[in-house]
N, C-alpha and C positions, 0 to 999 in steps of 0.2 A: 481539448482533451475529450474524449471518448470512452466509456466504460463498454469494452467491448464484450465480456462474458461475464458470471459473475453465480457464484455458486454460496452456499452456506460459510465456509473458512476461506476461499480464495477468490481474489478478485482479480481482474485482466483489464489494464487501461493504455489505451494508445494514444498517444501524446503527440503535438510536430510544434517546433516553434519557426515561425516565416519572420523574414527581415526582408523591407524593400519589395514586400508583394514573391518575395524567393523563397521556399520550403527551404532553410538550411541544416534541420534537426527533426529524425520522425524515429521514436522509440515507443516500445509495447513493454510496459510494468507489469508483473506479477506481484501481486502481496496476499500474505495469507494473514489470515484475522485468530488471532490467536488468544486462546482463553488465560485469564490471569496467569491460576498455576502452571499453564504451559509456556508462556513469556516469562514469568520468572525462572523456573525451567532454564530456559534456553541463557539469559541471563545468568543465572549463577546468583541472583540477589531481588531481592525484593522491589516492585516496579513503583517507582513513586504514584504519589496521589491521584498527583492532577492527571497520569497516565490512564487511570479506569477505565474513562468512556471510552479508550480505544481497545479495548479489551470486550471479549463477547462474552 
């Protein structure tokens, strides 16, 4: 895996998984880091506890 850019709220990581020395899997994630109240937000409900640190 690869963090290929990576900003304040968004991040960009490119992934490949090999089998047998063969690339069979190569995908580029986006996720964006999202402040409590705006992941609750988006949710509709309150983000559990153990949820926080992933929250900015």
């Amino acid at each position: 895996m690869q963090r290929i850019r990576t900003s304040r709220c968004i991040v960009r990581v490119a992934a490949s998984v090999s089998q047998g020395g063969e690339e069979c899997y190569r995908a580029d994630f986006t996720f964006a880091i999202l402040g409590k109240k705006a992941a609750e937000q988006l949710m509709g409900t309150s983000i559990p506890a153990q949820w926080d640190r992933f929250c900015r």
